[in-house]
Each structure stands twice: as structure tokens, then as C-alpha cells.
C-alpha positions in Angstrom: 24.0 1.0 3.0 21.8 0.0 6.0 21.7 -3.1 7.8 19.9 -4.9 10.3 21.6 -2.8 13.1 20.6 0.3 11.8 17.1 -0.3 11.5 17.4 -1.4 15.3 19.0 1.6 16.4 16.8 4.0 14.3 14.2 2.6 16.7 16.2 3.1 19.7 16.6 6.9 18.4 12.4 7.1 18.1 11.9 4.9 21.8 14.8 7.1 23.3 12.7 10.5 22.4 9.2 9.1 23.7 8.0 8.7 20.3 6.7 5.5 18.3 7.5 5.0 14.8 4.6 4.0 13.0 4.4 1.3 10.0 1.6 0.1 8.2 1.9 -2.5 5.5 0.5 -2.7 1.8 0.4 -5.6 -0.6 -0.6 -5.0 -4.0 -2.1 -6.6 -7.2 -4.7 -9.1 -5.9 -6.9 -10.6 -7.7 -5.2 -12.7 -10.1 -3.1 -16.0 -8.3 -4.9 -17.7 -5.3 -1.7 -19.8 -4.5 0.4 -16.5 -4.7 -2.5 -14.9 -2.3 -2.5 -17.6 0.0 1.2 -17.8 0.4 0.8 -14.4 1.6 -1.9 -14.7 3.7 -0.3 -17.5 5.5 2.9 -15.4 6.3 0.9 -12.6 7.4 -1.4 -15.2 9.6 2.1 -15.9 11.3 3.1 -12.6 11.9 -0.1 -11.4 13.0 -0.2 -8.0 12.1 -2.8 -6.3 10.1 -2.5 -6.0 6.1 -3.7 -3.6 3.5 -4.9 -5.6 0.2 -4.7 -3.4 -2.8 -7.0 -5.3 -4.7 -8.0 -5.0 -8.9 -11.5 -5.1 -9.2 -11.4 -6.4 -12.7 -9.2 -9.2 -11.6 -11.3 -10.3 -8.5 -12.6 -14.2 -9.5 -14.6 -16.1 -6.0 -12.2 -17.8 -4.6 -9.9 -14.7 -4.4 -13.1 -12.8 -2.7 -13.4 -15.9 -0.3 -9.7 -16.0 0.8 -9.3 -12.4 1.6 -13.0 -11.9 3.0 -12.3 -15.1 5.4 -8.3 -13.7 6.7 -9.1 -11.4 8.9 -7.6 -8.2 9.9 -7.1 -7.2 6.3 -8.4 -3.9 5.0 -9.4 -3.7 1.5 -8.2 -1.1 -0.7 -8.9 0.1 -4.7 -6.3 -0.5 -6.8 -7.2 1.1 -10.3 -10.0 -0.6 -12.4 -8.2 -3.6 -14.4 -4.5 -2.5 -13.7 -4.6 -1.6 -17.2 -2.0 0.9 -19.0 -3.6 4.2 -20.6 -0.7 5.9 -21.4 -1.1 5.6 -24.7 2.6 5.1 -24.8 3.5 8.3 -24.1 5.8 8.0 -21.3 5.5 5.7 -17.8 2.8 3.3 -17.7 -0.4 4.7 -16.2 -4.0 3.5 -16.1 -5.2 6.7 -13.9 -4.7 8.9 -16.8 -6.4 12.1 -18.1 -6.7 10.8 -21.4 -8.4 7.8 -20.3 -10.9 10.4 -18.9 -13.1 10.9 -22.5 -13.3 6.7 -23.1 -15.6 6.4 -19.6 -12.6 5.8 -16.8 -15.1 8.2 -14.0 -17.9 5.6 -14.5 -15.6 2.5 -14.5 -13.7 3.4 -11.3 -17.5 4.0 -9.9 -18.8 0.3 -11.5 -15.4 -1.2 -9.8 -16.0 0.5 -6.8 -19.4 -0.8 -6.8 -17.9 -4.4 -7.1 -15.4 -4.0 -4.2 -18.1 -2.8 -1.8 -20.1 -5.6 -3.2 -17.6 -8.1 -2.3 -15.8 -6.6 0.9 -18.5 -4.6 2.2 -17.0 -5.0 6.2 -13.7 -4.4 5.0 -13.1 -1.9 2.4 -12.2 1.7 3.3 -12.0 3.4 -0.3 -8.5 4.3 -0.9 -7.3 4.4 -4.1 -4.1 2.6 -4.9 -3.1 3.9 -8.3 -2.0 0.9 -10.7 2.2 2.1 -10.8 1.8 4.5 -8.4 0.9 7.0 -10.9 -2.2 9.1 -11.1 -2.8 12.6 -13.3 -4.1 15.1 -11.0 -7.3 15.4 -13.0 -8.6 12.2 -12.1 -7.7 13.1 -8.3 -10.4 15.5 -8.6 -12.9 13.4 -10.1 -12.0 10.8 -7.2 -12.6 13.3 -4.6 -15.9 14.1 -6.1 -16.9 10.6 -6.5 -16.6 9.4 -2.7 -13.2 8.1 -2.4 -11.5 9.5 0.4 -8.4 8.4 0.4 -5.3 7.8 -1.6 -2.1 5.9 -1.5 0.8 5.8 -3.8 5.0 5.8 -3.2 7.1 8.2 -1.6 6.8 10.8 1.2 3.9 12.8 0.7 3.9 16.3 0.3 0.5 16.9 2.2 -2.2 14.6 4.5 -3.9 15.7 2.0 -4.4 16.1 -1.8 -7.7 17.2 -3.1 -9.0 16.6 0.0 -8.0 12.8 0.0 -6.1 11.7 2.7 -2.7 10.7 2.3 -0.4 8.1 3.4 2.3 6.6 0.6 4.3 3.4 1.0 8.3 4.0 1.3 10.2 0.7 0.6 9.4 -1.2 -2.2 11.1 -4.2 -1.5 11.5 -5.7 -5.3 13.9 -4.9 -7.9 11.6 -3.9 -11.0 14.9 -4.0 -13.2 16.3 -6.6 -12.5 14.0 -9.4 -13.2 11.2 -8.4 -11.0 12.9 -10.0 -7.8 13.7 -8.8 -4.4 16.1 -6.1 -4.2 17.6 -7.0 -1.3 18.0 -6.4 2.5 20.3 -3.2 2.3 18.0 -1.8 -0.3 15.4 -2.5 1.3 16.4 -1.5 5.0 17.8 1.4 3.5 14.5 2.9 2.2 13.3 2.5 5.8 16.0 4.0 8.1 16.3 6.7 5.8 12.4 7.4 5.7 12.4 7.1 9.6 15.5 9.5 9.9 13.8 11.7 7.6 10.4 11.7 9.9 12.2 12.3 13.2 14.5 15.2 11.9 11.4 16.6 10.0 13.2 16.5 6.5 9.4 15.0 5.3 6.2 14.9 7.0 7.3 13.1 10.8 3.2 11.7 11.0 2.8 9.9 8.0 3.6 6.2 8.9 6.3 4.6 7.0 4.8 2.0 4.3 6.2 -1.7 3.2 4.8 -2.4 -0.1 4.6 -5.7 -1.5 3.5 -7.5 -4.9 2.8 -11.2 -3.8 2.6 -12.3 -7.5 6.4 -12.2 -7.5 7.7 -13.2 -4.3 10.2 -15.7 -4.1 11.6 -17.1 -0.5 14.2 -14.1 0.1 11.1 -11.9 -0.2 9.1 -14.0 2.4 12.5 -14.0 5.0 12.7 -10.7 4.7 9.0 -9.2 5.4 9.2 -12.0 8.4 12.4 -10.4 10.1 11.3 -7.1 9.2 7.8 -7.4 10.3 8.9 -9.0 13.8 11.6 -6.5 14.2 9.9 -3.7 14.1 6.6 -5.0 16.1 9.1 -6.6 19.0 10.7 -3.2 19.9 9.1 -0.5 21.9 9.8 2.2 19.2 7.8 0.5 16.5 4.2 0.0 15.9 2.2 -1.5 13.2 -0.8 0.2 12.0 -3.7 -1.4 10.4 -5.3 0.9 7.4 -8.0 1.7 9.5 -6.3 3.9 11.9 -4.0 4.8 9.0 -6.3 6.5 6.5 -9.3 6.9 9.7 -10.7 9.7 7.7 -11.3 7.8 5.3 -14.5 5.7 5.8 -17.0 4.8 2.9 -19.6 7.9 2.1 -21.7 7.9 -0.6 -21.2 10.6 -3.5 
């Protein structure tokens, strides 16, 4: 497993070549826990890089509105409608499903669209984060025809593009779902991200999409916050790192209307 040292000399691999790895950093489900949010908000204040909120327009009450439209450098991002599961329980939890499609799910990610560009209208860029990660490919379509331009979920991608949304996936997801929803761990974790950056540099997946940190700040515990602090300033303290805001990330991706 990875440690601390190999992350560091991943980075020394990338700033020995001339190149810069790129990270950007996504934090999902907000909306529902202001103290969770502002927890977050005060680590990320200390670290001063920029943040990606995946935010659930169903959940969004004022004073979640208020603490995320008053951080600064946060971008605002879709995720889903109510973070609701549609699956029907056949198979994984999904809300983005095609079988949700005949019960209205086109007009509700438009009305919750609506609300985010309502709330955030300086700071949205209209990605869509799929609640789980997991979206059917007819309601990528129906996205693409509906103005969202972009679209974010885990893994390498396979393309900068997919139905003409632009692409760019978070890589280390740094809980443990299993296991009690806690953090999985610094090897796990630092794992997930020297292999994605080995993978980039040796061209195994696509070397220009920037390497994602996802996080869920409705279950972080200290280990979480220690971790995203030393791996935040490690990477943004060496010359072969560089953190991304969503805005250059996904800079396609600006709001249109359908």
C-alpha cells in the first residue's frame, strides 16, 4: 500500500518530467447539516484552496444557502434532485434512473436546477453530480438536452466527454462505505491517488483529467479532517501539484440556457 512518501515522490516523478499534476476537490451531499457544513468550510478556509459543493437542491434550507454563498472560492455543483433512490430495488441505489424517467424526473432536475441558479446564481456551473455516482445513460441524454454541460461521477473517465457533457470524475473516496461509513484510511486513501497519478503519467487512463478528492462532510470524523489537511497542503506545497478550482476544471461548462 501507499504512504505518505509515495505520494511525494509520485510528485517528484510529474515535477522531474516538466509536468504538473492537477487536483481539484469535490465535497458532496450539502444541504442537510449546517454544523457538518461549517466544519468544512472552516478547514477548507484554512487551507485556502478552492472547493466544489455538490449540493441537493431539495435539501437546500437558508442558512445552508447563506454559508456556502458567503465562503468564497466555492463552485456550486448539481447533485441529483433530492438524493433520492429510484431503483426501485432492482440492483445499486440510483436516483438518476431511466425508470424514474415516466414519474416527471426531466422536469424535476429542470425545477431543481431552477432553484440552484436561483440561490447561487455567481457560483454555480451546472454539473451534474449523480446521487451514488450512478446515472442510466438515458437520462445523460436528456441532461445534455436540457443545458447541463457537465458531469462528474467516480473513476477515470473513459472520454472528456459523454454526450457531449464534459467530464472530469473524482478518484479517492476517502470513506469506508462498509465499514461504518468512516474514513478508510491513509493507505487507502493515498493509494487511490498514486495509483491514479501513475496511471495519468504512463497513460494507462486519460493523463488530462485532474485527479479528484471526494468528500461527504456529513460523516467526517477528526481522522477525516487530518487527512484532507495533510493531503491538501502536500500536494499544493510541491511544485508537481496544483489545485484546480471547478471553474477551470469543467471550463466548458458555463450556464446556457436550453
Amino acid at each position: 500500500m501507499a504512504d505518505w512518501t509515495s505520494l511525494a515522490q509520485e510528485l517528484d516523478t510529474w515535477a522531474r518530467s516538466g509536468q504538473t499534476a492537477t487536483f481539484w476537490w469535490r465535497d458532496d451531499d450539502a444541504g442537510a447539516d449546517a454544523a457538518k457544513l461549517k466544519e468544512l468550510l472552516r478547514l477548507r478556509q484554512g487551507l485556502g484552496v478552492p472547493l466544489a459543493m455538490a449540493v441537493v437542491p431539495d435539501w437546500l434550507t437558508p442558512d445552508i444557502t447563506a454559508l456556502i454563498a458567503g465562503a468564497g472560492d466555492i463552485h456550486v455543483l448539481q447533485h441529483g434532485v433530492a438524493h433520492a433512490d429510484h431503483s426501485g430495488g432492482r440492483g445499486r441505489r440510483m436516483e438518476l434512473s431511466a425508470g424514474a424517467l415516466p414519474s416527471g424526473l426531466r422536469q424535476a432536475l429542470i425545477r431543481s436546477r431552477n432553484v440552484l441558479r436561483t440561490s447561487f446564481p455567481s457560483s454555480l456551473i451546472e454539473v451534474m453530480v449523480p446521487p451514488w455516482n450512478r446515472i442510466d445513460e438515458a437520462v445523460l441524454s436528456i441532461l445534455a438536452g436540457s443545458g447541463f454541460l457537465g458531469l462528474s461521477t467516480l473513476g477515470p473517465r473513459c472520454g472528456a466527454r459523454r454526450h457531449g457533457l464534459v467530464v472530469n470524475n473524482v478518484h479517492i473516496d476517502i470513506i469506508d462505505w462498509k465499514a461504518g461509513r468512516r474514513f478508510a484510511g491513509d493507505e487507502a486513501c493515498l493509494e487511490a491517488s498514486v495509483r491514479h497519478l501513475e496511471n495519468r503519467r504512463r497513460g494507462v487512463v486519460d493523463a488530462s483529467e485532474a485527479t479528484g478528492l471526494m468528500t461527504h462532510h456529513l460523516v467526517h470524523d477528526a481522522a477525516c479532517h487530518a487527512f484532507i489537511d495533510r493531503f491538501v497542503h502536500t500536494v499544493a506545497r510541491h511544485p508537481g501539484g496544483r489545485w484546480l478550482s471547478a471553474g477551470m476544471v469543467f471550463g466548458a461548462a458555463r450556464r446556457t440556457d436550453p
